[in-house]
Backbone as a chain_set.jsonl record, in Angstrom:
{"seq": "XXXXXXXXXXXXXXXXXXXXXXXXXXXXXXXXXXXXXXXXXXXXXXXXXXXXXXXXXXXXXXXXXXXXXXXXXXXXXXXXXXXXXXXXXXXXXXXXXXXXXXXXXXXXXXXXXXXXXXXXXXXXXXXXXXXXXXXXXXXXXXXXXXXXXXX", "coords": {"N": [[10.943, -5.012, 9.287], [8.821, -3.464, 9.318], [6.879, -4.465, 10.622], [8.126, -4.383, 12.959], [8.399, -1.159, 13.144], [5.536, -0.628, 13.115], [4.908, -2.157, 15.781], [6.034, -0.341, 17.261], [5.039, 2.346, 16.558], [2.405, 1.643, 17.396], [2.24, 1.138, 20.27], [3.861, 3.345, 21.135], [2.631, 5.388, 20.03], [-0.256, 5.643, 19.682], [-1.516, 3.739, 21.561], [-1.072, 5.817, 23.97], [-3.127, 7.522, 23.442], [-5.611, 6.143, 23.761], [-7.823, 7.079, 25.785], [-8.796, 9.537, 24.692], [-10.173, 7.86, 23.026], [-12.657, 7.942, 24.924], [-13.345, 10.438, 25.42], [-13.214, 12.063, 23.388], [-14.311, 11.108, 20.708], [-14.156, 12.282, 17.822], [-11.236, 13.734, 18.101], [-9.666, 11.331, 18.466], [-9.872, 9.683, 16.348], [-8.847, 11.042, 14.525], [-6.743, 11.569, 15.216], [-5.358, 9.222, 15.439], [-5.679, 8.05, 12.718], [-3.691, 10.382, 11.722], [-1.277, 9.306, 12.848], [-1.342, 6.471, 11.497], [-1.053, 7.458, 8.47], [1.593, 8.555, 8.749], [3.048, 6.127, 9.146], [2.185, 5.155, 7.017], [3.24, 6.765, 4.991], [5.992, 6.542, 5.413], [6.536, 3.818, 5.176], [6.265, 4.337, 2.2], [8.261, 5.834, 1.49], [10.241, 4.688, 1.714], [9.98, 2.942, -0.479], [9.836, 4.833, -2.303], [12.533, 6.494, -2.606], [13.946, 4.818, -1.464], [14.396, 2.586, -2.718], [13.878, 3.196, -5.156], [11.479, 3.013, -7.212], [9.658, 3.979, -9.19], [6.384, 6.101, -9.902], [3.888, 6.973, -11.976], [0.859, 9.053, -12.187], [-2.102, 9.721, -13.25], [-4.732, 11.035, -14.305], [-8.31, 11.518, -12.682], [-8.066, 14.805, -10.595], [-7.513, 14.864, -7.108], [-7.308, 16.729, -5.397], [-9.462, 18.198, -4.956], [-11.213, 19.262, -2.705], [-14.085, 19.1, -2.571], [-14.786, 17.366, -3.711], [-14.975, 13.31, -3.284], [-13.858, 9.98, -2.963], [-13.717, 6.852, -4.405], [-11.519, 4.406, -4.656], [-11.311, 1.073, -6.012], [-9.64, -1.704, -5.717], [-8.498, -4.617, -7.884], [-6.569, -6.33, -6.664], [-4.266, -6.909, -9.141], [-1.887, -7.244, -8.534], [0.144, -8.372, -5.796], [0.896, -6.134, -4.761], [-0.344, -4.169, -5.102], [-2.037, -2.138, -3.175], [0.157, -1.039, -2.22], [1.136, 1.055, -4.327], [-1.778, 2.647, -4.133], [-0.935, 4.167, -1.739], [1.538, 5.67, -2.342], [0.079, 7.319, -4.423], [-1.793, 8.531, -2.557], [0.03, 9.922, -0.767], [1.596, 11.583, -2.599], [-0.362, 13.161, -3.273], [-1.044, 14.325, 0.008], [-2.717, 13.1, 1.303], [-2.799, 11.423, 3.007], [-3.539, 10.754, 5.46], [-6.314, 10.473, 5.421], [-7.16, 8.154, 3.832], [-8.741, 5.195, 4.066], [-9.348, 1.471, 4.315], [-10.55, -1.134, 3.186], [-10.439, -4.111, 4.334], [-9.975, -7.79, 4.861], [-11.6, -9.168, 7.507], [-10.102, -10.924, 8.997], [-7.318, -9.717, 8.944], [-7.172, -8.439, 11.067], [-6.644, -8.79, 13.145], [-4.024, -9.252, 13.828], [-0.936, -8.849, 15.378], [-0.146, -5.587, 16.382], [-0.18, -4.405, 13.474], [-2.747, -4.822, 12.459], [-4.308, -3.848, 14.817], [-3.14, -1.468, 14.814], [-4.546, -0.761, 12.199], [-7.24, -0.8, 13.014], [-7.85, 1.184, 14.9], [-7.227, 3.127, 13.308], [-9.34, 3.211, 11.822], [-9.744, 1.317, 9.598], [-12.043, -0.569, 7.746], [-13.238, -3.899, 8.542], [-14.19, -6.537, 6.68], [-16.091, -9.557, 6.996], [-16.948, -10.945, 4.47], [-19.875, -12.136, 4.709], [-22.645, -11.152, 3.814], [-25.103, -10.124, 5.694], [-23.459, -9.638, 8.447], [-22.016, -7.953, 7.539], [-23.268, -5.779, 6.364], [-24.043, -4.882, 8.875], [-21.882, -3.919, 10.104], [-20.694, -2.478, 7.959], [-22.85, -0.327, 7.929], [-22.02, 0.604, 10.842], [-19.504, 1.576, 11.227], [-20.079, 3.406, 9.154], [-21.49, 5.321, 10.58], [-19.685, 5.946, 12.69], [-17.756, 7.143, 11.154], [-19.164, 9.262, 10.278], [-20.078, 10.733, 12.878], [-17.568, 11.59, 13.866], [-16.938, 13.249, 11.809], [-15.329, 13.099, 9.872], [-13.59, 13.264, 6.742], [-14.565, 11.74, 4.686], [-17.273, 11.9, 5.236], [-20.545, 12.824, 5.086], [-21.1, 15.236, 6.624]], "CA": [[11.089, -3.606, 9.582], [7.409, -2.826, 8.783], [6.664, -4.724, 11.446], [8.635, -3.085, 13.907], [7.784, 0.326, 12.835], [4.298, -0.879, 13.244], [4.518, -2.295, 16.953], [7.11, 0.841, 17.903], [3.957, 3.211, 16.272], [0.801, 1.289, 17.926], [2.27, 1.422, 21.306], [4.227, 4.881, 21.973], [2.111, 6.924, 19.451], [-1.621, 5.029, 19.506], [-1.618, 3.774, 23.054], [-1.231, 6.606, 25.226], [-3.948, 8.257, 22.662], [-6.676, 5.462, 23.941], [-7.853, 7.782, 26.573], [-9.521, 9.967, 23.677], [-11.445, 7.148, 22.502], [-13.471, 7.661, 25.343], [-13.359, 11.517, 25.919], [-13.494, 12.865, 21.731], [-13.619, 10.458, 19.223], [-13.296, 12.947, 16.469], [-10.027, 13.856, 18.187], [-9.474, 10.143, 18.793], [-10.145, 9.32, 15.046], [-7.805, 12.274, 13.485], [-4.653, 11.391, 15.663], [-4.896, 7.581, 15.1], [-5.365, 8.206, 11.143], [-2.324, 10.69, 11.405], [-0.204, 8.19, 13.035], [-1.288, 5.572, 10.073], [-0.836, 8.59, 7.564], [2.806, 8.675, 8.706], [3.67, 5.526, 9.148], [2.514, 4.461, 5.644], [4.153, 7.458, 4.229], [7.781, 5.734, 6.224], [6.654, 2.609, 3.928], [6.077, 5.013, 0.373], [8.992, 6.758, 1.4], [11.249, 3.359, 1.416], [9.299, 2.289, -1.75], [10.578, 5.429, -3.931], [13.566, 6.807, -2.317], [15.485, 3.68, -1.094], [14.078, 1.638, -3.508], [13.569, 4.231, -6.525], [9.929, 2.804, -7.302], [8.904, 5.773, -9.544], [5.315, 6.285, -10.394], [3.208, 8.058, -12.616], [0.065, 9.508, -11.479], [-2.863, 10.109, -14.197], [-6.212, 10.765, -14.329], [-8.936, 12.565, -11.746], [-7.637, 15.484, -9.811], [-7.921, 14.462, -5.81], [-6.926, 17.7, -4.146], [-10.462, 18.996, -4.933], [-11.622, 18.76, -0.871], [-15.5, 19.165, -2.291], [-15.047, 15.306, -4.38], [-14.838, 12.295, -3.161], [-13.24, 9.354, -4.535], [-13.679, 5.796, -4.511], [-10.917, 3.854, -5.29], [-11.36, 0.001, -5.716], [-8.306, -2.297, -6.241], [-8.64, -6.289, -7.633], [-5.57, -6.967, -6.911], [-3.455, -7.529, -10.244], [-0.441, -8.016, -8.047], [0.159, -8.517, -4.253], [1.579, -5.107, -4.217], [-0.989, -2.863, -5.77], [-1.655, -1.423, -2.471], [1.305, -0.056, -1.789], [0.719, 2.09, -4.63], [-2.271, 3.866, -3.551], [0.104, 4.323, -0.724], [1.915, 6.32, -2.733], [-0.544, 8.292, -4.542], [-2.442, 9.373, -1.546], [1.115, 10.268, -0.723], [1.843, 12.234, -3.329], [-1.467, 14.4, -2.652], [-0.882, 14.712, 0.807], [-3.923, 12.838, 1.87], [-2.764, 9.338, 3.388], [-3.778, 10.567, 6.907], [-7.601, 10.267, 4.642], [-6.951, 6.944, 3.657], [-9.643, 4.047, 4.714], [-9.054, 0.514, 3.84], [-11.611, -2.316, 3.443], [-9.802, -5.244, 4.571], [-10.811, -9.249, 4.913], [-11.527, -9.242, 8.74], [-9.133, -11.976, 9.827], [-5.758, -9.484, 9.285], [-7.541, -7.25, 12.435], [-5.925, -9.759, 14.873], [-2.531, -9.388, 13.581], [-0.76, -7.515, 16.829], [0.598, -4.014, 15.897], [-0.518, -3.904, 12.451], [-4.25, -5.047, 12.728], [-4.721, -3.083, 15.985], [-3.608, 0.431, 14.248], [-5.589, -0.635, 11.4], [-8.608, -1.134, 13.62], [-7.912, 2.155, 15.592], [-7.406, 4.332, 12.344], [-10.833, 3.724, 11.419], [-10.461, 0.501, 8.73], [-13.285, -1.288, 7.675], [-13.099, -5.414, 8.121], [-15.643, -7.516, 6.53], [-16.322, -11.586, 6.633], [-17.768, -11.49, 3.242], [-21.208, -12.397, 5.108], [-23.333, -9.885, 3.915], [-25.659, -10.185, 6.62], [-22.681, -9.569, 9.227], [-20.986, -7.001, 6.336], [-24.016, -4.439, 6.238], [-24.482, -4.229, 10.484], [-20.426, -3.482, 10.113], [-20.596, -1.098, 7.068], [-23.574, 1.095, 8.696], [-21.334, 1.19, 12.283], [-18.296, 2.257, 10.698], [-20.38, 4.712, 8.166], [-22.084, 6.228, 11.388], [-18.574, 6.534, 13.375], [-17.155, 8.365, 10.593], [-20.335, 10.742, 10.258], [-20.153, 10.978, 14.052], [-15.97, 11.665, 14.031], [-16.837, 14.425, 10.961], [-14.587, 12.613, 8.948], [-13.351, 14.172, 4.801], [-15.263, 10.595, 4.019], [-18.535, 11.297, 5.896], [-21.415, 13.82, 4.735], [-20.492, 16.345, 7.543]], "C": [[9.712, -2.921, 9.668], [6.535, -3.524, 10.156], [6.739, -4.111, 13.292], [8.175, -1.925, 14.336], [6.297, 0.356, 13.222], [3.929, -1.137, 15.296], [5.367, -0.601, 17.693], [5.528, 2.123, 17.447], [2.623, 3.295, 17.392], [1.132, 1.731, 19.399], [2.963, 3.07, 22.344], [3.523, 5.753, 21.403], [0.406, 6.799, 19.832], [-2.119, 4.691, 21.187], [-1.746, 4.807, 23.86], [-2.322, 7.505, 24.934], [-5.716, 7.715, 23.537], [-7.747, 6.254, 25.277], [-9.102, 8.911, 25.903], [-10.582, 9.678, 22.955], [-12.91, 7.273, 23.023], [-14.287, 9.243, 25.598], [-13.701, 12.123, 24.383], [-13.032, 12.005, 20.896], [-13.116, 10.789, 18.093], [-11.591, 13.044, 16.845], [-8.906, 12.625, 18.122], [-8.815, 9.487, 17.336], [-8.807, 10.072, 14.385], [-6.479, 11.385, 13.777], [-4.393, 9.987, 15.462], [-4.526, 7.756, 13.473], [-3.991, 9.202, 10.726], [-1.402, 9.729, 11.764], [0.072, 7.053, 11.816], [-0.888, 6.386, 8.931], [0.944, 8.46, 7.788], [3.329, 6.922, 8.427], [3.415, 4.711, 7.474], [2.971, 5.397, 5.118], [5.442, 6.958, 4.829], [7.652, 4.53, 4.791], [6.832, 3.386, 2.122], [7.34, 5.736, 0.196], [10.467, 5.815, 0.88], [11.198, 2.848, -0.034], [10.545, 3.298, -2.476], [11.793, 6.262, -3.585], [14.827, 5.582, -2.065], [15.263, 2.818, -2.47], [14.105, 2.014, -5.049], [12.665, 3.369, -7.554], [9.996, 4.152, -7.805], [7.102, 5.284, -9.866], [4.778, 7.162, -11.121], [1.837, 8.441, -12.374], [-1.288, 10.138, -12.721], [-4.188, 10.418, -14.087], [-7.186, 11.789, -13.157], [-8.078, 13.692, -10.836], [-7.98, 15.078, -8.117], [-7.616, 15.379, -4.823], [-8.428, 18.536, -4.279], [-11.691, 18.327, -3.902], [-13.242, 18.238, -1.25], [-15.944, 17.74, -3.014], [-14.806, 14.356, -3.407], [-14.587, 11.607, -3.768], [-13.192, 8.134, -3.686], [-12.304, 4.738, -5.031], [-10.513, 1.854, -4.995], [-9.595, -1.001, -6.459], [-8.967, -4.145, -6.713], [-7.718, -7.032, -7.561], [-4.379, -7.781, -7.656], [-2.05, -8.007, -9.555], [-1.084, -7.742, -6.501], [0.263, -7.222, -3.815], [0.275, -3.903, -4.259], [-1.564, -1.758, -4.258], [-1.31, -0.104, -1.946], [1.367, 1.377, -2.663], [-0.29, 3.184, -4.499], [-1.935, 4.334, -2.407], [0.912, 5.693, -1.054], [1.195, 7.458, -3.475], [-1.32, 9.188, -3.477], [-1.325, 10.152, -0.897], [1.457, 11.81, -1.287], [0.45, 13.663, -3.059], [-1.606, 14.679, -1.285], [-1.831, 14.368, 1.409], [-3.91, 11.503, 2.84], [-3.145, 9.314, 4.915], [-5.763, 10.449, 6.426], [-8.054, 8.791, 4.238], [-7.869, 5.686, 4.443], [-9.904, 3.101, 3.53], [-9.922, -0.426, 4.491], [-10.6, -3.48, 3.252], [-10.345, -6.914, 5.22], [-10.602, -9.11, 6.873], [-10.599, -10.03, 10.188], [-7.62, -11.052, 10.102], [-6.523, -8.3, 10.416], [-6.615, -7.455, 13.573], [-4.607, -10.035, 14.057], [-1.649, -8.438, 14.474], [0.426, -6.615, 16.017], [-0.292, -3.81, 14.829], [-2.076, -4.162, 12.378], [-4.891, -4.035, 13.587], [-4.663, -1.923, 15.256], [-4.497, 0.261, 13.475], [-6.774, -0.339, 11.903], [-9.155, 0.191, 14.287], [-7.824, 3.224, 14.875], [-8.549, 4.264, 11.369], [-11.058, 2.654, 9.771], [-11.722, -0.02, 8.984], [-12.85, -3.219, 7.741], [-14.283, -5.504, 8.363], [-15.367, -8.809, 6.724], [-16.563, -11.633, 5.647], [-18.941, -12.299, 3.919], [-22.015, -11.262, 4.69], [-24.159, -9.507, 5.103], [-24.453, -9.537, 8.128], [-22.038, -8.077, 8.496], [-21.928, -5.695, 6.603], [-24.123, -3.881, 7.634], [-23.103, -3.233, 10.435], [-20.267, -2.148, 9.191], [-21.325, 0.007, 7.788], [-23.011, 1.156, 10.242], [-20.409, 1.921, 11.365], [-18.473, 4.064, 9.805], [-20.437, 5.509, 9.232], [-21.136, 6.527, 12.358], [-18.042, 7.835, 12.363], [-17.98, 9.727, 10.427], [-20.385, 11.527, 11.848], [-18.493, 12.04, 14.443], [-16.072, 13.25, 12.936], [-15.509, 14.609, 10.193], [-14.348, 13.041, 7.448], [-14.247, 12.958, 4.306], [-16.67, 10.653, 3.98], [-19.324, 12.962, 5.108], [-21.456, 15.262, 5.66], [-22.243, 16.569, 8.079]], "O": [[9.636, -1.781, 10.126], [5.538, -2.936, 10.576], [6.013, -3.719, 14.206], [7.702, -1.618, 15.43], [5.858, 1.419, 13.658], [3.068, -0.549, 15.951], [4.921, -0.029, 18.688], [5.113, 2.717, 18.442], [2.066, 4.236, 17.957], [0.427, 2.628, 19.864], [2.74, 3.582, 23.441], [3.506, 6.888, 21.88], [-0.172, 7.805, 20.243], [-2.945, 5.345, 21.824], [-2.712, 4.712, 24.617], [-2.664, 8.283, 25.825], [-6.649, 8.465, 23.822], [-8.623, 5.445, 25.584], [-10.159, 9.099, 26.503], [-11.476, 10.354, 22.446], [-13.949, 7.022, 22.414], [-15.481, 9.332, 25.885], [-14.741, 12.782, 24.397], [-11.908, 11.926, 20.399], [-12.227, 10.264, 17.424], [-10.752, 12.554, 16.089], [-7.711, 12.75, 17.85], [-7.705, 8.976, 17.189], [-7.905, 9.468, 13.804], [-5.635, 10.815, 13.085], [-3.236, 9.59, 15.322], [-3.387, 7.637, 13.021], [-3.32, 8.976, 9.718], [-0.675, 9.305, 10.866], [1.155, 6.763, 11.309], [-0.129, 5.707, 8.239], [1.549, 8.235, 6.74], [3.996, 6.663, 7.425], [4.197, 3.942, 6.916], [3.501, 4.854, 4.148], [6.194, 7.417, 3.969], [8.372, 4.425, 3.798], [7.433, 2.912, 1.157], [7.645, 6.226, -0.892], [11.353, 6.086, 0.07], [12.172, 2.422, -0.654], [11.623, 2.963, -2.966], [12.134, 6.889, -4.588], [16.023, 5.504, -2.345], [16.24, 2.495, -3.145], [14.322, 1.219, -5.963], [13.133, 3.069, -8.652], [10.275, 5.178, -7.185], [6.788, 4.104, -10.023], [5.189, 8.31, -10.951], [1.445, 7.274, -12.357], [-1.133, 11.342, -12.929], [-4.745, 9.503, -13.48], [-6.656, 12.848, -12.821], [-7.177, 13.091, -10.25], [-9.206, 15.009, -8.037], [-7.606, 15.098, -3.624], [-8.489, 19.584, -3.635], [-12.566, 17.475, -4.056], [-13.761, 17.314, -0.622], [-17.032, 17.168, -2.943], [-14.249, 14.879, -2.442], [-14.722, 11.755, -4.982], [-12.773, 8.159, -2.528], [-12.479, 4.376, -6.195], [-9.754, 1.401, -4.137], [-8.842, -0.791, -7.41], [-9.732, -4.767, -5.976], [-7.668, -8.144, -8.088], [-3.743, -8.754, -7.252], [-1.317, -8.914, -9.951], [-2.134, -7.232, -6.109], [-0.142, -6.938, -2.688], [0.128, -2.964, -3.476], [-1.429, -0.546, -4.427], [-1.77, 0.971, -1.561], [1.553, 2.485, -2.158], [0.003, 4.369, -4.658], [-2.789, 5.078, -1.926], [0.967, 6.637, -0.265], [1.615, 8.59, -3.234], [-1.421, 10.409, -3.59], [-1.73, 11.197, -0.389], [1.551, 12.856, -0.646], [0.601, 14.837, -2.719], [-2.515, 15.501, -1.171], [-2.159, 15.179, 2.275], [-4.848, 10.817, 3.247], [-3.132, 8.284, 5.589], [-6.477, 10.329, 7.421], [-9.213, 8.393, 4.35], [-7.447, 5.345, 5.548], [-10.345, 3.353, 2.408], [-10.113, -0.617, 5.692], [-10.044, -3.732, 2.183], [-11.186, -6.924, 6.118], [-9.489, -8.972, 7.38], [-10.468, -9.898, 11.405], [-6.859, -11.334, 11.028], [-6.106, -7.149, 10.285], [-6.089, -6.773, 14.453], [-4.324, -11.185, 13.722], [-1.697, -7.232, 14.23], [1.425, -6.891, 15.353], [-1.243, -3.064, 15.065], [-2.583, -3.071, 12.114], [-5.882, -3.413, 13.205], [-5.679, -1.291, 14.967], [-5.493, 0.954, 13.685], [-7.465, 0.437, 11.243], [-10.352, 0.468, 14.353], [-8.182, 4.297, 15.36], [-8.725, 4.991, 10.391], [-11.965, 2.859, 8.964], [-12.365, 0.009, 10.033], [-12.122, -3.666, 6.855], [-15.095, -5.138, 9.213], [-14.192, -9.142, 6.575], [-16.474, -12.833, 5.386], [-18.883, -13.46, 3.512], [-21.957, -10.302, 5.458], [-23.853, -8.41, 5.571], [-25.114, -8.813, 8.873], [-21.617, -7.199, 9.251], [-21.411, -4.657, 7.015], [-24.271, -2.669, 7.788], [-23.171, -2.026, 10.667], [-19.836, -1.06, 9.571], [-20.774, 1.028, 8.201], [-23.703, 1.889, 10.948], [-20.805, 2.94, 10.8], [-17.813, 5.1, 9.738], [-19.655, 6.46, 9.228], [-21.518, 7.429, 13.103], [-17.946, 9.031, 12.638], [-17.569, 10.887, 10.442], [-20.682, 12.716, 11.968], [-18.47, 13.021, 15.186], [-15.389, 14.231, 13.23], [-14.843, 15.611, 9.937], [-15.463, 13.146, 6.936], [-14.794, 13.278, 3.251], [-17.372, 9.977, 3.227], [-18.679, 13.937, 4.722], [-21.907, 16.292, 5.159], [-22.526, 17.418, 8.923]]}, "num_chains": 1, "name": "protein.A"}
């Protein structure tokens, strides 16, 4: 289903967008990351309504626009994720949302592609290959005038 939702997203909402990429990336950038913004709120929404997944939510405030916030995961489960899925959720931020991901799930069709087009990061774990990639990506989002980037 996540799948689905994913190729049914990339191609009627993301596709006809590609046009933008070339004309306003900021505009380009926003409407891809809303599209991902929704469609992982569809997944957070399955999580704690169909599923009744509750969470509890503790610690830093994240609606304060003038912070920034780091949030690293090491994966204690497969899922963990999905929960900052849900917290960015819960603050209304998941169209904000940028995910450092191992470079191989890019080329996964539907779900790789939005990833790629809502402005993730994939590394190799090469550093050498990792830092050319980190400073493009930094200097799109500074370019796009991104909530991530120094404005």
């Amino acid at each position: 289903m996540i799948l689905i939702g994913s190729c049914f997203g990339f191609f009627f909402a993301v596709t006809p967008a590609v046009p933008f990429m070339l004309l306003n990336r900021r505009i380009y950038l926003r409407w891809c990351s809303f599209v991902m913004g929704y469609h992982l709120l569809m997944i957070t929404c399955l999580l704690e309504d169909l599923l009744n997944i509750k969470t509890v939510i503790t610690g830093d405030d994240l609606t304060n626009n003038k912070k920034r916030s780091l949030i690293i995961l090491n994966h204690r489960t497969r899922l963990d994720w999905m929960f900052v899925w849900m917290l960015h959720s819960r603050y209304k931020i998941l169209n904000q949302l940028k995910i450092v991901l191992k470079a191989s799930l890019k080329h996964i069709p539907c779900l790789g592609w939005g990833c790629q087009h809502a402005g993730f990061l994939f590394l190799e774990r090469v550093w050498t290959k990792d830092q050319h990639t980190m400073k493009s990506i930094i200097s799109y989002y500074k370019s796009c005038q991104t909530p991530i980037s120094n404005k």
